[in-house]
Backbone bond lengths (Angstrom), bond angles and torsions (degrees), N, CA, C in turn:
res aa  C-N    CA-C-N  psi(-1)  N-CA   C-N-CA  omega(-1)  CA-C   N-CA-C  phi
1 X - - - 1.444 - - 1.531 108.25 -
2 X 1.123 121.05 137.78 1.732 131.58 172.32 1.551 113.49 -62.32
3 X 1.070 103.24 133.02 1.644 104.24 -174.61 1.782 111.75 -60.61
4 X 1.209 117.25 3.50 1.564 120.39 -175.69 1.008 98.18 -97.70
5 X 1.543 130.87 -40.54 0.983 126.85 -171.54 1.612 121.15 -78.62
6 X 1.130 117.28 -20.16 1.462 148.22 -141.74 2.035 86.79 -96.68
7 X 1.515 100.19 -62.57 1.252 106.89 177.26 1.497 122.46 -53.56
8 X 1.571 99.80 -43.79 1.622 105.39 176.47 1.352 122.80 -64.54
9 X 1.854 112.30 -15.07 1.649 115.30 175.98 1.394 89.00 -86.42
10 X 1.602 151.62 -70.18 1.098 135.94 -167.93 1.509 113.34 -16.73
11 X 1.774 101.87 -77.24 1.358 113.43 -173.38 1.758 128.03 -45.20
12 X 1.987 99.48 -30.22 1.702 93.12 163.97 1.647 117.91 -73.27
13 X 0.959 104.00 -29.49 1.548 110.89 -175.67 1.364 119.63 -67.58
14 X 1.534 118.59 -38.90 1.430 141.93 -165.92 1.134 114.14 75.80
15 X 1.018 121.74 37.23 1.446 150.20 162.37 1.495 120.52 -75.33
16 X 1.524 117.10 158.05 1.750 114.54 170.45 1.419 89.97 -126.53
17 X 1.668 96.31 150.04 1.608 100.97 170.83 1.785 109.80 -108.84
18 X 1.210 86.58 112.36 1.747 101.13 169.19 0.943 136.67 -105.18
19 X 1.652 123.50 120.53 1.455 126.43 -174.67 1.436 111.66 -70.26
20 X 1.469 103.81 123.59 1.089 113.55 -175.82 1.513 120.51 -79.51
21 X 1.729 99.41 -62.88 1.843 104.48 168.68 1.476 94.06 -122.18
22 X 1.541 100.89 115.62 1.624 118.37 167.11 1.494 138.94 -61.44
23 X 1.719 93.20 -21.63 1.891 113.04 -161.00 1.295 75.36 -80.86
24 X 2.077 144.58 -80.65 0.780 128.65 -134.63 1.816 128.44 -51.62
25 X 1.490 123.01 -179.71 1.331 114.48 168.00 1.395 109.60 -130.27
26 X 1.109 122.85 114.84 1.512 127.84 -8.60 1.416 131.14 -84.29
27 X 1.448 103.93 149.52 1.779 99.84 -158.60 1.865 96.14 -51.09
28 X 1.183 101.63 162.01 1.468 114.61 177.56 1.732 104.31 -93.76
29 X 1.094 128.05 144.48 1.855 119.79 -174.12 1.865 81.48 -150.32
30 X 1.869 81.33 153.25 1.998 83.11 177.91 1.698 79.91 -130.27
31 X 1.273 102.31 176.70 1.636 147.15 -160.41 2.030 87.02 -112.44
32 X 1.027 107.69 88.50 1.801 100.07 176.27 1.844 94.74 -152.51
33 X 1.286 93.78 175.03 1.634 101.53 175.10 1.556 104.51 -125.22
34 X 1.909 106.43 109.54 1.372 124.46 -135.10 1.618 86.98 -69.64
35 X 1.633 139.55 -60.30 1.557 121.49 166.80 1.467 118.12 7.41
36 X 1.831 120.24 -65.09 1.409 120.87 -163.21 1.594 88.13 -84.99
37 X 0.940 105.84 -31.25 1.793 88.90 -160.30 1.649 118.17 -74.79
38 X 1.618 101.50 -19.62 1.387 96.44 165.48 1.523 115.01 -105.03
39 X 1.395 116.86 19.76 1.537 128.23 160.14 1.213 92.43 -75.08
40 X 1.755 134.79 -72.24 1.497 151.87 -128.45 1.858 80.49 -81.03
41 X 1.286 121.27 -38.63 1.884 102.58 -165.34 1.659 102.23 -89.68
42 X 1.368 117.55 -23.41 1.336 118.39 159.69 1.417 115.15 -54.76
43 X 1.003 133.04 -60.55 1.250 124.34 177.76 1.522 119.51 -89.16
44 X 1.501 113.62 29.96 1.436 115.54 161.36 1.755 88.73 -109.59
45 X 0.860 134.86 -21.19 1.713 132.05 -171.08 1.261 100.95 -95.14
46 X 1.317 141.48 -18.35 1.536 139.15 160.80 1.496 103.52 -70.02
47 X 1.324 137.09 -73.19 1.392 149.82 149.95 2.030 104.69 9.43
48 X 1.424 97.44 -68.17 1.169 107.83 -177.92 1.832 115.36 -72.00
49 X 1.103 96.31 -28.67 1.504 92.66 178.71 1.928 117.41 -87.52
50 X 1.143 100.45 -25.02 1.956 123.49 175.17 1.948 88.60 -57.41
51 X 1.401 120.06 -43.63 1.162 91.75 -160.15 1.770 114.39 -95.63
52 X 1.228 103.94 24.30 1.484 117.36 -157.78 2.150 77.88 -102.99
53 X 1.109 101.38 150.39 1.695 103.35 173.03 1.472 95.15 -141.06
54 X 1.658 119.62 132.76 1.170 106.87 173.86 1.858 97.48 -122.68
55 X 1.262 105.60 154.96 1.311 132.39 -155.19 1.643 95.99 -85.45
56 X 1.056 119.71 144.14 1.840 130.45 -176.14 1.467 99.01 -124.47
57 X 1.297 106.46 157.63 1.802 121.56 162.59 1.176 88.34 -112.67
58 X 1.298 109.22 119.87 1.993 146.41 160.33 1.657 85.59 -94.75
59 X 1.855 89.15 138.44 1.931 107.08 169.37 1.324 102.46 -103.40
60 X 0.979 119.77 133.59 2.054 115.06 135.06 0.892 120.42 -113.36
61 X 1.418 112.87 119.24 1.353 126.45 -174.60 2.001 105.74 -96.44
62 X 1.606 86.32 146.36 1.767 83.69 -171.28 2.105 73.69 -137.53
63 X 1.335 89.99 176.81 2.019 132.46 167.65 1.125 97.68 -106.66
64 X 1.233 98.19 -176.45 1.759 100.40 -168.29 1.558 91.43 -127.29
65 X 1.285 129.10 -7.29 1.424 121.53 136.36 1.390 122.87 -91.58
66 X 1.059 139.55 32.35 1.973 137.82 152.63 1.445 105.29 -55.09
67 X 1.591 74.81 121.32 1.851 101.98 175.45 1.071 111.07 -68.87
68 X 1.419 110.86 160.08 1.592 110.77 -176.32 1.219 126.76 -64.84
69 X 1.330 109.95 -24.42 2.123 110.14 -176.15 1.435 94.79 -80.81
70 X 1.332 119.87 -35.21 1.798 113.07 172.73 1.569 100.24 -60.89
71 X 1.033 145.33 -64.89 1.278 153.94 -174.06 1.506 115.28 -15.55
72 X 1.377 92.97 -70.84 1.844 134.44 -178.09 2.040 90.80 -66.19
73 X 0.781 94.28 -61.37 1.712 85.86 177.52 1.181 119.12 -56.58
74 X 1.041 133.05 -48.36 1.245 150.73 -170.19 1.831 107.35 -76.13
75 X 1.202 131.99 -32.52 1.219 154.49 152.40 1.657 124.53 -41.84
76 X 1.731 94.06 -67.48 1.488 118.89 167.87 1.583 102.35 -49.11
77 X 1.176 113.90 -63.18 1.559 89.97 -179.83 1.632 127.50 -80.50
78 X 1.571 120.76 -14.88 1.104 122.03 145.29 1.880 112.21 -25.32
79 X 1.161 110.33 -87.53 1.446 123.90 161.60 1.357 119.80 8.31
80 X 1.703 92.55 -83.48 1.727 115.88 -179.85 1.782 101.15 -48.77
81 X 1.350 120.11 -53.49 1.661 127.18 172.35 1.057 108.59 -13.66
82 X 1.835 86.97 -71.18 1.820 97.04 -166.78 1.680 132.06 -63.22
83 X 1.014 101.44 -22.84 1.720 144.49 -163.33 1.625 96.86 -69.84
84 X 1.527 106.79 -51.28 1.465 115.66 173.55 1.457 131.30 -102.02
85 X 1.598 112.98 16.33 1.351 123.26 111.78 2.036 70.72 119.64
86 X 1.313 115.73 31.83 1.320 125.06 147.86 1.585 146.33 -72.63
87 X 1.274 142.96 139.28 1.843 119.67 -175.24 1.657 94.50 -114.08
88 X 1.598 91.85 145.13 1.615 98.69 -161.18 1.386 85.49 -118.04
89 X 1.341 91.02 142.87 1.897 110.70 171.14 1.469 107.49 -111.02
90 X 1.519 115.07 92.25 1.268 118.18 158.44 1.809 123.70 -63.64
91 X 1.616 106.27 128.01 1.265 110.86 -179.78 1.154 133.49 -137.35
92 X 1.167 129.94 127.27 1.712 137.93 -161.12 1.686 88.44 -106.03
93 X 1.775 94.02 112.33 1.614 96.30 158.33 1.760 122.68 -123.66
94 X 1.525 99.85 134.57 1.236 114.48 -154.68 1.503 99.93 -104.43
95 X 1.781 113.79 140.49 1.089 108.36 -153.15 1.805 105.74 -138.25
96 X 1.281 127.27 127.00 1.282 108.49 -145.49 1.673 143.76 46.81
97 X 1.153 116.07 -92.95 1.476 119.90 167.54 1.058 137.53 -127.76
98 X 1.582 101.69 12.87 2.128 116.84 153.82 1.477 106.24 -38.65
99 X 2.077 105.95 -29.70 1.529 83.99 -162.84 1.731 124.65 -46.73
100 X 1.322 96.54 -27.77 1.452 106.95 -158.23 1.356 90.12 -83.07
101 X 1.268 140.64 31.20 1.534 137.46 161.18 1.138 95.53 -123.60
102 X 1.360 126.11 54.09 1.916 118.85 -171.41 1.982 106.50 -70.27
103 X 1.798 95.78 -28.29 1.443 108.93 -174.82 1.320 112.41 -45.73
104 X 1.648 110.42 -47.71 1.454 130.24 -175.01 1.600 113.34 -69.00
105 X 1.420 119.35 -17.62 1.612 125.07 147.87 1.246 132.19 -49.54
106 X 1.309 98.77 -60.21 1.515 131.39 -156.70 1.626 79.09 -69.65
107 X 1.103 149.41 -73.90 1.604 169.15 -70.42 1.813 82.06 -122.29
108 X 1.655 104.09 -71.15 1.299 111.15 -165.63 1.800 105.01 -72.03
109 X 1.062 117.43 -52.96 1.228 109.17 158.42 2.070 130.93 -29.22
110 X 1.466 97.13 -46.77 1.601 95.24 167.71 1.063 110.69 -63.52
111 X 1.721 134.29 -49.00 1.763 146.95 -163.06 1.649 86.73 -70.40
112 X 1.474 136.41 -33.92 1.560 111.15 -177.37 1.254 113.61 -97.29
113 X 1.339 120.45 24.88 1.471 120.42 -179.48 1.802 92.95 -130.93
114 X 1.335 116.83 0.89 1.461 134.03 158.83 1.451 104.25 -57.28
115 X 1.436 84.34 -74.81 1.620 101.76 -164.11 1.142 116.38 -69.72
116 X 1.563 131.64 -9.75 1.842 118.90 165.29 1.235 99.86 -112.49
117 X 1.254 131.21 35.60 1.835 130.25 166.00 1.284 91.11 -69.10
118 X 1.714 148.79 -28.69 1.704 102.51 -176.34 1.494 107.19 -81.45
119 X 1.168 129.26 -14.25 1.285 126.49 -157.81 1.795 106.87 -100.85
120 X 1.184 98.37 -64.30 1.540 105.95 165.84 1.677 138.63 -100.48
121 X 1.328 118.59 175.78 1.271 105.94 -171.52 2.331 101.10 -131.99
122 X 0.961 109.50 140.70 1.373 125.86 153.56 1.697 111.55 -13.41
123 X 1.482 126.53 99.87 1.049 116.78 165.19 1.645 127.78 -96.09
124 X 1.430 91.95 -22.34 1.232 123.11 -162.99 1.540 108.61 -157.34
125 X 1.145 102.45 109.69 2.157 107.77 170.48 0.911 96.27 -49.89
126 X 1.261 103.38 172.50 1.625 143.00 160.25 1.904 107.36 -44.10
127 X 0.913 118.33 108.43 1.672 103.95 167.19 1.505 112.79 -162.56
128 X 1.641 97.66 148.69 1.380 99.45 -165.16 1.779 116.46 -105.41
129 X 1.325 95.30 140.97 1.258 145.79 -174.91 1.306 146.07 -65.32
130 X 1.902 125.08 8.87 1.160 121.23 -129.57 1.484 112.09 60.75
131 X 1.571 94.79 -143.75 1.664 109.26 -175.89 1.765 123.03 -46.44
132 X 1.662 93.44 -15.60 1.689 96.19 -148.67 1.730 105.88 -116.80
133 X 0.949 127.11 164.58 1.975 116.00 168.20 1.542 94.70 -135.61
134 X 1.475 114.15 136.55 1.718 117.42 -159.70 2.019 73.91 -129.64
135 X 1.647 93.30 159.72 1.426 124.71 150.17 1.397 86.42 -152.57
136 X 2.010 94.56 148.87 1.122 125.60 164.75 1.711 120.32 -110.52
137 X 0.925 91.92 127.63 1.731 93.34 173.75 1.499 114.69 -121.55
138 X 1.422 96.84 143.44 1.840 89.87 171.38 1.109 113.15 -128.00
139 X 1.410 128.63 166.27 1.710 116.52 -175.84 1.354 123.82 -61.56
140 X 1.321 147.16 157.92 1.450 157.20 -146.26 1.852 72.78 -117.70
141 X 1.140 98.74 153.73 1.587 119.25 166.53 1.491 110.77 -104.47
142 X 1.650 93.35 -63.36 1.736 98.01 173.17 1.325 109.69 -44.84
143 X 1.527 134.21 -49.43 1.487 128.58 -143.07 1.585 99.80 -88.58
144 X 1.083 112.58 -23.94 1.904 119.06 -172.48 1.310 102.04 -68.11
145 X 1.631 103.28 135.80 1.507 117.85 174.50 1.608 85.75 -97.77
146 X 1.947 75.36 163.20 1.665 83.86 -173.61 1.699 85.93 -104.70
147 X 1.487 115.77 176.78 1.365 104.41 -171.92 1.468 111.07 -85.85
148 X 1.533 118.63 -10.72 1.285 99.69 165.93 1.506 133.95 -67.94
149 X 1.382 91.85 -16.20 1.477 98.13 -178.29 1.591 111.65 -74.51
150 X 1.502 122.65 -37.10 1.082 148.57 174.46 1.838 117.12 -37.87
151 X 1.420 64.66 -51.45 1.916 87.72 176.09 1.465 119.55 -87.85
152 X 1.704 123.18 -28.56 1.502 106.10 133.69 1.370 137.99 -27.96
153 X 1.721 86.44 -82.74 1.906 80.91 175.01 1.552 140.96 -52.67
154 X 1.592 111.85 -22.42 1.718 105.71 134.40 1.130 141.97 -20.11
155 X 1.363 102.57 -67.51 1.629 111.18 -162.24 1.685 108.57 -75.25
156 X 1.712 111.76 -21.92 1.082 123.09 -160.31 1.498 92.28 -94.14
157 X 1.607 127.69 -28.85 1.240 108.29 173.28 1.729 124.33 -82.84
C-alpha cells in the first residue's frame, strides 16, 4: 500500500500509522493508536529487564572482639546474602590499637569464611586494609540447593 494512502486509512479510522520495522523494504507500518503501542513496548522492555537479576556486595562488619551470638547473627545473614545469589564482604574494623591484635581479625575472619563454606566460596583472602581486614566471598553455584531440593529433604526428614 502507498504511504498516502496508508495515512488516509489511519485518519478515517482515528488511527496513527506507525512504522514498525524501518530497515526492511518495504518498511513494515501497523494501523494502532501510538499512546497503547508505546504503553504495550514499555511494558514489554520492563518484562525483559524484571528478569535480568543483578548481583550486589552486602558488608559485615565485625571488631576483633565480636561475641559469639553477634558473630552467628551476623553470619546467618551473611548466609541468607549468599543464598540469594549475592557476594559478601566480610570486615574486621580496627579501632585505635586493636590494630596490633590484627591476629584476632585474621582468626575471626577465617571462622566466617568457615561458616559459609557450604554455600559460598573464597574470592578474596583475608587482607589488610589500613584500619580494616576484608574477605570477599561469593556464592558457590555447585554448592547451592535449589529450594526444591530443600523442601525434599524436609519431608524426608
Amino acid at each position: 500500500m502507498q504511504p498516502r494512502e496508508a495515512m488516509r486509512l489511519a485518519e478515517t479510522r482515528g488511527l496513527d500509522l506507525v512504522e514498525i520495522v524501518p530497515n526492511s523494504n518495504p518498511p513494515v507500518c501497523k494501523l494502532v493508536d501510538y499512546g497503547k503501542y508505546m504503553y504495550e513496548v514499555g511494558k514489554k522492555e520492563k518484562a525483559k529487564l524484571k528478569g535480568q537479576s543483578s548481583a550486589q556486595l552486602k558488608e559485615i562488619r565485625f571488631h576483633p572482639n565480636t561475641d559469639e551470638h553477634d558473630f552467628e547473627f551476623k553470619s546467618r545473614h551473611a548466609k541468607e546474602f549468599l543464598e540469594q545469589g549475592h557476594k559478601v564482604k566480610g570486615t574486621v574494623q580496627f579501632k585505635g590499637r586493636e590494630i596490633t591484635y590484627a591476629a584476632h581479625g585474621e582468626e575471626l575472619l577465617n571462622k566466617f569464611v568457615e561458616f559459609l563454606a557450604e554455600v559460598g566460596k573464597v574470592e578474596q583472602k583475608p587482607k589488610l586494609e589500613g584500619r580494616s581486614m576484608a574477605v570477599i566471598i561469593a556464592p558457590d553455584k555447585s554448592k547451592k540447593k535449589t529450594g526444591e531440593q530443600k523442601q525434599k529433604e524436609t519431608k524426608e526428614e
